[in-house]
C-alpha positions as CSV (number, residue, x, y, z in Angstrom):
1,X,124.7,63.7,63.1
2,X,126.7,66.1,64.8
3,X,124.3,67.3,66.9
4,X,123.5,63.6,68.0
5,X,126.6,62.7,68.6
6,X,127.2,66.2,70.9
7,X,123.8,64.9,72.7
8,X,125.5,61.3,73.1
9,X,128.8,62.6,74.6
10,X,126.7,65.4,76.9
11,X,124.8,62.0,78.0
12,X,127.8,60.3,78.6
13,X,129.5,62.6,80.7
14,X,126.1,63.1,82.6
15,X,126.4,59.3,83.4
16,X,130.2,59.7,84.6
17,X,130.2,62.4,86.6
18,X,127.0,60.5,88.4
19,X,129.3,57.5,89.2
20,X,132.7,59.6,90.0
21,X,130.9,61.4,92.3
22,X,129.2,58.1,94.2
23,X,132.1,56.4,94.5
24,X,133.3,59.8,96.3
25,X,131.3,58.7,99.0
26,X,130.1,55.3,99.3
27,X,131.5,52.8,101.6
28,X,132.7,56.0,104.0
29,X,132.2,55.5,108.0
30,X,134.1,58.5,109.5
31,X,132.8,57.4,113.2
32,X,133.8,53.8,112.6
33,X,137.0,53.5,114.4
34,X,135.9,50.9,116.1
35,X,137.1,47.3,116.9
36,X,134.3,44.4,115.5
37,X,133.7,41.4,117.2
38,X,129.9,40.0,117.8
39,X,129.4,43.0,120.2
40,X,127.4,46.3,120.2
41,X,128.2,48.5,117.1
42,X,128.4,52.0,118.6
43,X,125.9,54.7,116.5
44,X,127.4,55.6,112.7
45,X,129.8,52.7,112.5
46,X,127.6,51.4,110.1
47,X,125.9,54.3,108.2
48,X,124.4,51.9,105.2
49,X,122.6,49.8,107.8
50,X,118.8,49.9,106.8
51,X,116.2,48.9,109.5
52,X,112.9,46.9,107.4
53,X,109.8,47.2,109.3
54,X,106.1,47.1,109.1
55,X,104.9,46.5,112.6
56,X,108.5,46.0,113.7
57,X,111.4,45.4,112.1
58,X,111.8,41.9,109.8
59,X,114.6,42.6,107.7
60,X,118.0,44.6,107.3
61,X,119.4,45.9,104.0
62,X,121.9,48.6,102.9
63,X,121.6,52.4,101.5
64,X,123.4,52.4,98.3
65,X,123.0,55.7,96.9
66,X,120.4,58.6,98.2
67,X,117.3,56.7,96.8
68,X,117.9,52.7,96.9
69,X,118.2,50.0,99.6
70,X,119.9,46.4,98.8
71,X,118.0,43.8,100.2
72,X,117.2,40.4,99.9
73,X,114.2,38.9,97.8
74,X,113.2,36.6,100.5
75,X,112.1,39.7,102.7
76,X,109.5,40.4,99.8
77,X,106.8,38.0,98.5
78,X,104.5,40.6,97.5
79,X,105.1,44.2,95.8
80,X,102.4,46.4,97.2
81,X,104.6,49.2,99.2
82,X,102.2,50.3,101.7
83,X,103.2,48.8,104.4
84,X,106.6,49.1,104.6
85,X,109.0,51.6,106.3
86,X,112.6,52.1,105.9
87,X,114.7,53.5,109.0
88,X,118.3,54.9,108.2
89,X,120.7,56.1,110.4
90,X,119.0,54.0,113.6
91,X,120.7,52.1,116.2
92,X,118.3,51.2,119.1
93,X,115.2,49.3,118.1
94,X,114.2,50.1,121.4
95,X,114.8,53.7,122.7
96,X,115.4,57.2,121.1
97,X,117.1,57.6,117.6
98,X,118.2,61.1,117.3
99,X,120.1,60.3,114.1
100,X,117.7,58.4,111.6
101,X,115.1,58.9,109.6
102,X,112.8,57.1,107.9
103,X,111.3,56.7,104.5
104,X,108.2,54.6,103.2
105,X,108.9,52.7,99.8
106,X,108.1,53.6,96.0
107,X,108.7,50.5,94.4
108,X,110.1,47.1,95.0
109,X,112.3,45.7,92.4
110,X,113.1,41.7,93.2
111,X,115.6,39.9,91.0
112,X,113.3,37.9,88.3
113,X,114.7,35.1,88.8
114,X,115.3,34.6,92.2
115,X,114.1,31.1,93.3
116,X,112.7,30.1,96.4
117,X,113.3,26.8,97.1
118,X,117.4,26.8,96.1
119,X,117.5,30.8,97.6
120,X,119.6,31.4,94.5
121,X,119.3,35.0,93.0
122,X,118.0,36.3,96.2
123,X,118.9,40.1,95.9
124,X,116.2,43.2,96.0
125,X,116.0,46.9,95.4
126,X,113.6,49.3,97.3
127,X,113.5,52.5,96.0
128,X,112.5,54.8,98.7
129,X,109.1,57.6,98.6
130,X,112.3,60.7,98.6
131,X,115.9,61.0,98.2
132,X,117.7,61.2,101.8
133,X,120.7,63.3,102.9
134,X,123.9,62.0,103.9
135,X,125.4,62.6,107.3
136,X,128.2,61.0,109.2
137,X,124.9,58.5,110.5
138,X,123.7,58.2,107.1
139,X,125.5,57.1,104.0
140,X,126.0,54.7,100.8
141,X,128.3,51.2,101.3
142,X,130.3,50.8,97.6
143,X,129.3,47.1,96.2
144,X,132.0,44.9,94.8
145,X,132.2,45.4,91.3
146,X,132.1,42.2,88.5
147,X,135.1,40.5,88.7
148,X,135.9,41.0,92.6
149,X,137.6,38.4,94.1
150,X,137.7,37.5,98.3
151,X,139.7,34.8,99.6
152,X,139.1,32.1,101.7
153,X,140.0,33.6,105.6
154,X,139.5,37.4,104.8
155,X,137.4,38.9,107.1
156,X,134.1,40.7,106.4
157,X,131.5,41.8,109.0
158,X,127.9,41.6,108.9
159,X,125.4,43.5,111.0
160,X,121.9,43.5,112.1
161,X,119.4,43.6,115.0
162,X,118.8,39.5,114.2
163,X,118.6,37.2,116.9
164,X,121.2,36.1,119.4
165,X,120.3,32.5,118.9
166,X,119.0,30.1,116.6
167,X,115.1,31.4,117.3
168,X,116.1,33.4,120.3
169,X,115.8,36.8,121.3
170,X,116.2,40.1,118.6
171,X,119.2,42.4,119.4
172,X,117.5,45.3,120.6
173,X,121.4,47.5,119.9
174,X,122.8,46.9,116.3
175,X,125.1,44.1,116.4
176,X,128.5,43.3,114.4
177,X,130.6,40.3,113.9
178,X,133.3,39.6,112.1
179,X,133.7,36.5,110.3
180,X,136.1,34.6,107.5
181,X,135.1,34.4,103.7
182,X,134.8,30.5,103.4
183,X,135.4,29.6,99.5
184,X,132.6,28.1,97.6
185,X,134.2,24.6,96.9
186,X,134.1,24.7,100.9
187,X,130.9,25.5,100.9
188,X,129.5,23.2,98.9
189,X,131.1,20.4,100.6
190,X,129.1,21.6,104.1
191,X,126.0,22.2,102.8
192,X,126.2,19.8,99.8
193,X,127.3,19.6,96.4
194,X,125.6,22.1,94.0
195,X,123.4,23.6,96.6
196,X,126.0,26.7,96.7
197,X,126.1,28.7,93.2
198,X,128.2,31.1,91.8
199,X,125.8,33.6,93.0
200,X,126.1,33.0,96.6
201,X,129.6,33.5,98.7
202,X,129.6,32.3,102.6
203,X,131.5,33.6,105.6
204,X,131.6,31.8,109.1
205,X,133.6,29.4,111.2
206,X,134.3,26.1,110.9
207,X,133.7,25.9,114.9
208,X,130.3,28.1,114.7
209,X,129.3,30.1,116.7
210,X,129.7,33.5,115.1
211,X,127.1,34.0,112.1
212,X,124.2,35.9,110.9
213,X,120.8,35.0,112.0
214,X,116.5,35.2,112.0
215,X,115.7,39.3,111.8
216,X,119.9,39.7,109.9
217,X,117.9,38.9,106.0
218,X,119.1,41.3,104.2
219,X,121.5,43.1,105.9
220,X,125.2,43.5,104.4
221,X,128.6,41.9,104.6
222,X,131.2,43.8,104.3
223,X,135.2,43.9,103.8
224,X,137.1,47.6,103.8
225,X,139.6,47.9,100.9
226,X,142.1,51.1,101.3
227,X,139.1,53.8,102.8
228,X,136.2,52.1,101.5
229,X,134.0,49.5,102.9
230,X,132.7,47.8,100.1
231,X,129.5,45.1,100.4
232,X,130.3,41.6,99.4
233,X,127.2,39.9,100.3
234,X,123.3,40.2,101.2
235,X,122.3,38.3,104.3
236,X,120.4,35.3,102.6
237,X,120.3,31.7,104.5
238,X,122.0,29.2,106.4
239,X,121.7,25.8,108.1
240,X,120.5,26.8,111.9
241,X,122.8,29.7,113.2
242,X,126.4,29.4,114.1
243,X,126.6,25.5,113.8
244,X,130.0,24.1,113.6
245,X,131.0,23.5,109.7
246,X,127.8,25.8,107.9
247,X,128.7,29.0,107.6
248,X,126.5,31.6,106.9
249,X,125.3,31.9,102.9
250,X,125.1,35.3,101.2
251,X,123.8,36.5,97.9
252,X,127.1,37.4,96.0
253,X,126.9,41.8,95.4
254,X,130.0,41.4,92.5
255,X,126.8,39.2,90.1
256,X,124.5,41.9,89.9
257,X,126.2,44.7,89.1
258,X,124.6,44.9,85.3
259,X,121.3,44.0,87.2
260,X,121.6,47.0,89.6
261,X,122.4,49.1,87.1
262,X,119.4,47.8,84.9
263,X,117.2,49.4,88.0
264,X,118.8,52.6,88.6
265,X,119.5,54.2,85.6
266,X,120.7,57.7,87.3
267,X,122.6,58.2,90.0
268,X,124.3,54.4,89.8
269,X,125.5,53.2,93.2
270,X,129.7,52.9,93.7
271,X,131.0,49.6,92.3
272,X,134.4,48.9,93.4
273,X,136.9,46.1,92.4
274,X,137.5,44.1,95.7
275,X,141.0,42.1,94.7
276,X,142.4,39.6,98.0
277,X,146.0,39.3,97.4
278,X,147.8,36.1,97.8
279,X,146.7,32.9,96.6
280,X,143.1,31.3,97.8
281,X,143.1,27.8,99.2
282,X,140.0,27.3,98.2
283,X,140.9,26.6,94.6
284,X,142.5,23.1,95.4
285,X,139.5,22.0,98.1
286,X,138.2,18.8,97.9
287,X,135.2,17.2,99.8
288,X,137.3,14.2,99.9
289,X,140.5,15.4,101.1
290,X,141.9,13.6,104.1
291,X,142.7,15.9,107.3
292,X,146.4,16.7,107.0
293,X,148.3,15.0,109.5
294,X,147.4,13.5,112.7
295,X,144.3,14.4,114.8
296,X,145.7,17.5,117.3
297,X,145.1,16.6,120.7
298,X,142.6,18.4,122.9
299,X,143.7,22.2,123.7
300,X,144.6,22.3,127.7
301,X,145.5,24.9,129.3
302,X,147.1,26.0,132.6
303,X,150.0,23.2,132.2
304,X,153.5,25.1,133.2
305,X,156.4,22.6,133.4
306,X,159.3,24.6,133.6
307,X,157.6,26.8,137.3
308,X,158.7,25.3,140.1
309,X,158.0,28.4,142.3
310,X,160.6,28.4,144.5
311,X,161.8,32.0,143.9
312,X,160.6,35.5,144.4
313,X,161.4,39.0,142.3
314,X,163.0,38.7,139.0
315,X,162.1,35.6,137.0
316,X,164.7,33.6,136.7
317,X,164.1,31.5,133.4
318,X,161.7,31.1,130.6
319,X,159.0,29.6,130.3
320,X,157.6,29.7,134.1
321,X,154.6,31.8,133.6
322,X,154.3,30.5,129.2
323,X,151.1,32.6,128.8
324,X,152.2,36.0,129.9
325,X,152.0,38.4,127.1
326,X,153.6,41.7,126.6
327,X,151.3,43.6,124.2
328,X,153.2,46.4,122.6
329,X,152.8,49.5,120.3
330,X,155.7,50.6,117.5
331,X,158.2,47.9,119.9
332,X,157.3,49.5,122.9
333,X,155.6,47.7,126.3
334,X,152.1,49.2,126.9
335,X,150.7,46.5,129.0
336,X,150.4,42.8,130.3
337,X,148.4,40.0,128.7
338,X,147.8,36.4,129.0
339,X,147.2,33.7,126.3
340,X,143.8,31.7,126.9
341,X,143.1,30.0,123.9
342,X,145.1,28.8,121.1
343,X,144.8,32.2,119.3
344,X,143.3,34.7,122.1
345,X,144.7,37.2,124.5
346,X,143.5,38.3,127.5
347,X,144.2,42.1,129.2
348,X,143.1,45.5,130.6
349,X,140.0,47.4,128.8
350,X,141.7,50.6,129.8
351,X,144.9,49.8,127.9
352,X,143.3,50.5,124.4
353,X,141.9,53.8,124.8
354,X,144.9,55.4,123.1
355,X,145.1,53.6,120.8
356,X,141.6,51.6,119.9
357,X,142.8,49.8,116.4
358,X,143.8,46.4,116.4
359,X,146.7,47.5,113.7
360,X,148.4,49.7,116.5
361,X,148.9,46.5,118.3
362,X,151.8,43.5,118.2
363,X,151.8,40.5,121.2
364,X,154.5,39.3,122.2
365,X,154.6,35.3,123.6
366,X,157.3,33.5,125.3
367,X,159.5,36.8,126.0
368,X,160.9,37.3,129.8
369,X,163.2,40.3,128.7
370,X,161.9,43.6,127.4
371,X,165.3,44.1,126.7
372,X,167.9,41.7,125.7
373,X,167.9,38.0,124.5
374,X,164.5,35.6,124.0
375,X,165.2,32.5,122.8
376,X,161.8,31.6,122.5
377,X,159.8,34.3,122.0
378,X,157.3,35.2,119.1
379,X,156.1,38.3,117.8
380,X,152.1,38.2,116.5
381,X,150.0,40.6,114.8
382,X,146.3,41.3,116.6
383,X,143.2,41.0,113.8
384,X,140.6,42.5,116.6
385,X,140.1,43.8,119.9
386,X,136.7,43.0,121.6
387,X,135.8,45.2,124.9
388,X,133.7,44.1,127.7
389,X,131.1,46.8,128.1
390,X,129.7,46.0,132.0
391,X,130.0,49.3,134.3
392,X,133.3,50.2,136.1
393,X,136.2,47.7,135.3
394,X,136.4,46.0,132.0
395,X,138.6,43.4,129.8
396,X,139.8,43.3,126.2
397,X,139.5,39.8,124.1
398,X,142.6,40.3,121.5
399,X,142.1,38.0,118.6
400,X,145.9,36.8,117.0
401,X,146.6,37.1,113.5
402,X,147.2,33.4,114.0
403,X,147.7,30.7,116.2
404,X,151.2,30.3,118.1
405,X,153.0,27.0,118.5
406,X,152.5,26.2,121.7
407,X,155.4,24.4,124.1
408,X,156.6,24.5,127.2
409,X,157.1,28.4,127.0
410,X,154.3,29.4,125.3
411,X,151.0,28.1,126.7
412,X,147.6,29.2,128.0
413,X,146.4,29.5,131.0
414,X,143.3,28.5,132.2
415,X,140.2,31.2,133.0
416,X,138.1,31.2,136.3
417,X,134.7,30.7,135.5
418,X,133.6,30.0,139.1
419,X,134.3,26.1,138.8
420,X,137.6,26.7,141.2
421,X,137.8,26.9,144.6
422,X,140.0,29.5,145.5
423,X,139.7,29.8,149.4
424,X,140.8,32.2,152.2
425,X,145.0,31.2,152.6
426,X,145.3,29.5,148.7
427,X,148.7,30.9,147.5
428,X,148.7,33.1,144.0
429,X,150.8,35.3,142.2
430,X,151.0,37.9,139.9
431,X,153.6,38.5,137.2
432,X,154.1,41.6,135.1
433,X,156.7,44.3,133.1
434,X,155.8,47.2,136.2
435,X,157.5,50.3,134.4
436,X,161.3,51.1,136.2
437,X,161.6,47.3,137.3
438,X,163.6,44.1,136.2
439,X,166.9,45.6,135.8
440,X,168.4,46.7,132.3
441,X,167.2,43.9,130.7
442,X,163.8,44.6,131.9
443,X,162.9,41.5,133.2
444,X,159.6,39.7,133.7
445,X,158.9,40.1,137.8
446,X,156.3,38.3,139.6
447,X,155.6,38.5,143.3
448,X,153.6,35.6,145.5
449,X,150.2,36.7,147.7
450,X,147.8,34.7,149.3
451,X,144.0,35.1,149.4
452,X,141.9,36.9,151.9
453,X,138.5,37.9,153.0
454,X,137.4,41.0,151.0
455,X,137.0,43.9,153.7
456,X,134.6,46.4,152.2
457,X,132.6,44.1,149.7
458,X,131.1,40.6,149.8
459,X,130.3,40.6,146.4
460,X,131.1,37.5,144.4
461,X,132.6,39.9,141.4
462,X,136.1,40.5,143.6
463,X,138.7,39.0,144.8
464,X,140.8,40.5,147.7
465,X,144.3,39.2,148.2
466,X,147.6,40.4,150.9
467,X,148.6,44.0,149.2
468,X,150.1,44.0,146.4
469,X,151.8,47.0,144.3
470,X,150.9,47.1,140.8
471,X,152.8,49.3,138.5
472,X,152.4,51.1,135.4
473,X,153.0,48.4,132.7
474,X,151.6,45.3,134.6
475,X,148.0,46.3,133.6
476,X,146.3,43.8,131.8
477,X,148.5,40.6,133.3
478,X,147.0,38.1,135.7
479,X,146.3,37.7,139.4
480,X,147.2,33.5,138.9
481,X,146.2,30.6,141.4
482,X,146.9,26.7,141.1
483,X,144.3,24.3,141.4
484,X,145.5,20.6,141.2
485,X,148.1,20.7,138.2
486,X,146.7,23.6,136.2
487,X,147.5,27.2,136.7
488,X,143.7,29.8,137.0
489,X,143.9,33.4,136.1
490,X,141.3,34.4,138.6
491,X,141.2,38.0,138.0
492,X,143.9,40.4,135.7
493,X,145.6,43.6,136.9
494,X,143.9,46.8,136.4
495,X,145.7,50.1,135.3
496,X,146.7,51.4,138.6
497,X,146.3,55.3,136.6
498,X,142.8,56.4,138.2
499,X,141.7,52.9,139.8
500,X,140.6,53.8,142.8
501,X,141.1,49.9,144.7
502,X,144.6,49.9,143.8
503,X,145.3,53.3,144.6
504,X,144.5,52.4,148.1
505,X,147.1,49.2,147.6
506,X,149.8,51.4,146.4
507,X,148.8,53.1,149.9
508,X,149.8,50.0,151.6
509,X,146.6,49.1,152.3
510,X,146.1,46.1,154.7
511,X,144.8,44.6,150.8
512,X,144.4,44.9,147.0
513,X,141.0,44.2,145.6
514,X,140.7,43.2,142.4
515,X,137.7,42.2,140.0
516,X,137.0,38.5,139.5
517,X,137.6,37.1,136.0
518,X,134.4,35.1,136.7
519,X,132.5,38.8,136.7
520,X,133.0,38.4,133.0
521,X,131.9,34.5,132.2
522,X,128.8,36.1,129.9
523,X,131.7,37.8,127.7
524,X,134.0,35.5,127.7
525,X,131.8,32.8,126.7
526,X,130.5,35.1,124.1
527,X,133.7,36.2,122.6
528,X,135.5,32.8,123.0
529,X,133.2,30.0,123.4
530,X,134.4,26.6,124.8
531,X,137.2,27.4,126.9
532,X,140.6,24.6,127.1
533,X,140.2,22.3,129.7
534,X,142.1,21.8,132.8
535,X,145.9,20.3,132.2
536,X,145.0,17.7,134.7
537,X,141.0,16.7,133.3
538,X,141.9,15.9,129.5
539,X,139.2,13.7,129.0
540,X,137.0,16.4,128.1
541,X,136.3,17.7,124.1
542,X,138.6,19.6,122.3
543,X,137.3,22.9,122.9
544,X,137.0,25.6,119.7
545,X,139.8,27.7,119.4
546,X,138.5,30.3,117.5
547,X,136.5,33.4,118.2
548,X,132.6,32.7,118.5
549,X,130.2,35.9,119.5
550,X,126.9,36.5,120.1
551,X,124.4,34.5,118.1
552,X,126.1,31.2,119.2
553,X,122.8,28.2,119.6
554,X,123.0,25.5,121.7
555,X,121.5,23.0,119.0
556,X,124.2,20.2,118.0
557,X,125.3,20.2,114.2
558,X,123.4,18.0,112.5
559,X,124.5,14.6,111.0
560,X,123.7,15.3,107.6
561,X,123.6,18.0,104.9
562,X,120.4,19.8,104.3
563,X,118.0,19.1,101.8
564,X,117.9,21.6,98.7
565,X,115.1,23.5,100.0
566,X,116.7,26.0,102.8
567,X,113.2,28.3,102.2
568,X,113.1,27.2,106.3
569,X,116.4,28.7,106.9
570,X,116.2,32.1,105.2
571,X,117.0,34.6,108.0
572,X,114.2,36.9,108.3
573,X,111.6,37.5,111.3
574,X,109.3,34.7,111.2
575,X,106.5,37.3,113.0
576,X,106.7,39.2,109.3
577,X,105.3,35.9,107.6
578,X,102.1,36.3,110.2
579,X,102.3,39.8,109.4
580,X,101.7,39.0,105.9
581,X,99.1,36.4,106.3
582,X,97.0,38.4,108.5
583,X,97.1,41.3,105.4
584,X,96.7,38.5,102.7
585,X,93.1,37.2,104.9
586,X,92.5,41.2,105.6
587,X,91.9,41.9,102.0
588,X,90.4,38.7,100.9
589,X,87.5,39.8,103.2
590,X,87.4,43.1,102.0
């Protein structure tokens, strides 16, 4: 007995050293520093990401440990391995790779009771032909242990090389988004009641237009807790892609922790314990609750009562340019913003290169002193940073922690997407913090230009204005015309540190050239959707005021909850099911 029970303890410690030593590595992404938003991920953000392909690539999933990938059973309705390849460490579906490699696949362990027609259960293993190394390109995501617990509104991001748009066109780069857990009550109450199980968890936006799609099956959803990012979901179905009020549906990782571990016996992947803190509204949802309060009027923008622009230097009171931002690091000015939907600032690409993490980062609304009294400021967190990524200049999309209240001092201003006509002589103005200016207190200064023929470019993407001196500090604020009773932002002011056109303004240059807001329509509509409408059109819909990215459709929502069988919606390529069928009618011949 002795020398069983030795053997029993030797086994044991065997077992716990194996699952110490994974969750010393899982859910680790040195290179990920970056800032997620429904854009390009840059190559290791996301060193878990698994490419699926046969002929191409159909499905995502996630490395877990050196020898398994967590998938999703809809991706497999057959078990021979043959044709399958695996690609870790890849980013570009479409050019060179010089960081993955690729495995074929051993066995293919689907959950036993995953069901088809209710997409419940729908969670796979592949164990891959050989073990593979880790690198910063290549390693295992931890998976939320039994018993975790996310929140309605925390954010998780999901990634894949799924289509842009509800049967559109596959990302060719490997794309991110972030996007809110949405509780299961919720849920249920989209998609109707009982079709979401206690094996599924959902994240989206109740506005669409950020979710998962077609060619995204299988791929991961994640949260970071502390260091670790940890997998929360498996890319399973959904209703469309990015339609307003049905968020994307995921298998749940935290049921099928026994389950995994029933598959791999040795070298068990990292479970951790994902806790949300706070309390989760989703407890006390109810289909038939009532919308709290009155029905908030559309979202306008542009709308400045207190500007009567009749001065010149120093502003002179609050609330006369209400969207102007000042975006700040540890309390200190870094650059100029402006708010342009209820919770979204614009600025300056170039003013997040020191510091690229949205936690570095506070916006401050309604201030006209740096220095000195604000008696109707606010001070906001930033939850991401979104980048433009066009060549030469570029813009940041800074998504608020939350929404401020608007009034008369805090409002946003209204973008130009190339519906405004801004002529030679129309009058504008620019307002900014320019480092050394405003006095002790600092103040908020703004200067009047007018409009002129660009002299070195015809090009649509600039517009060329009387010169203008832009200082260290205004980077990032606006270059602002009015158009009938709403105020335009028609282009924002670059850092003047190594940008050639305003180098030659600060020359006294006979003008200032500056780049277009509408250069950047594709992003912004991207990145923020709808756009508020004109203070003096309010007739139009309410536009969304949150964040919607990439894989936003331009089908409606439809009228009524889908039926219980959502096979049609499972988001894998619909080119692997001809795949398939042309092996299935291959071997029948043979």
């Amino acid at each position: 007995m002795a020398g069983l029970k030795a053997l029993w303890v030797a086994v044991l410690l065997l077992v716990m050293q194996e699952a110490s030593s994974q969750l010393n590595v899982c859910g680790r992404a040195p290179l990920n520093t970056r800032i997620v938003g429904g854009v390009d991920a840059a190559p290791g953000t996301w060193p878990w990401q698994a490419s699926l392909q046969t002929s191409g690539h159909f499905c995502g999933g996630s490395l877990i440990n050196n020898l398994w990938v967590l998938t999703a059973a809809h991706c497999f309705n057959r078990t021979d391995t043959a044709v399958f390849t695996v690609f870790l460490g890849r980013q570009d579906q479409a050019g060179s790779n010089p960081n993955e490699v690729s495995r074929t696949i051993s066995r293919i362990a689907c959950h036993p009771d995953y069901d088809a027609n209710t997409n419940d259960n729908d969670i796979c293993l592949l164990q891959l032909s050989s073990t593979v190394a880790f690198t910063d390109y290549i390693a295992p995501v931890c998976l939320a242990a039994d018993g975790s617990t996310f929140n309605s509104g925390i954010i998780n991001w999901v990634t894949g090389w799924g289509t842009t748009s509800f049967e559109g066109t596959a990302a060719d780069i490997l794309q991110e988004v972030d996007l809110p857990i949405v509780g299961n009550r919720e849920c249920n109450c989209n998609y109707g009641v009982g079709q979401i199980t206690n094996n599924m968890i959902c994240a989206g936006l109740s506005a669409g237009g950020k979710d998962s799609c077609q060619g995204d099956s299988g791929g991961p959803l994640v949260g970071k807790q502390d260091l670790q990012w940890v997998q929360s979901g498996v890319v399973s179905f959904g209703q469309g892609c990015a339609l307003p009020n049905f968020p994307g549906v995921y298998a749940r990782v935290s049921e099928y922790q026994a389950w995994i571990n029933s598959i791999i016996a040795t070298n068990q992947p990292g479970f951790v314990d994902f806790r949300s803190t706070g309390n989760n509204s989703d407890a006390t949802f109810n289909c038939g609750d009532p919308p709290s309060g009155p029905t908030p009027a559309p979202l306008t923008c542009g709308s400045a009562p207190m500007n009567t622009r009749d001065s010149r230097g120093l502003v002179q009171s609050a609330g006369v340019w209400p969207w102007i931002a000042s975006l700040q690091v540890n309390g200190t000015h870094m650059c100029g913003g402006t708010l342009v939907t209820a919770d979204a600032v614009l600025s300056d690409a170039s003013c997040f290169t020191m510091y690229p993490n949205a936690s570095y980062w506070t916006v401050e609304l309604g201030r006209r002193n740096l220095n000195g009294p604000n008696s109707f400021n606010i001070t906001l967190g930033v939850r991401s940073i979104t980048l433009s990524n066009l060549t030469g200049d570029n813009i940041a999309v800074l998504m608020l922690s939350s929404p401020p209240t608007l009034s008369d001092y805090i409002q946003p201003i209204c973008l130009d997407q190339g519906m405004g006509s801004f002529l030679n002589n129309t009058d504008c103005w620019m307002a900014g913090w320019g480092m050394g200016q405003g006095g002790a207190q600092e103040t908020l200064q703004e200067f009047n230009t007018t409009v002129v023929g660009c002299s070195n470019t015809s090009s649509s993407d600039y517009i060329c204005t009387e010169a203008l001196t832009v200082r260290q500090g205004d980077a990032g604020g606006p270059l602002m015309c009015k158009s009938g009773n709403s105020w335009t932002q028609v282009a924002g002011l670059p850092n003047v540190m190594g940008n050639s056109r305003m180098v030659r303004s600060e020359r006294a240059a006979a003008q200032s050239v500056f780049t277009a807001t509408t250069r950047f329509a594709g992003f912004l509509r991207r990145t923020l959707g709808r756009l508020p409408s004109p203070a003096s059109t309010t007739t139009t819909s309410a536009p969304t005021t949150n964040a919607p990215t990439t894989s936003a459709p331009t089908t409606s929502a439809p009228t009524n909850a889908p039926t219980t069988n959502h096979a049609s919606d499972a988001r894998f390529s619909m080119s692997y099911l001809l795949l398939l069928s042309s092996i299935y009618l291959f071997s029948s011949l043979v």
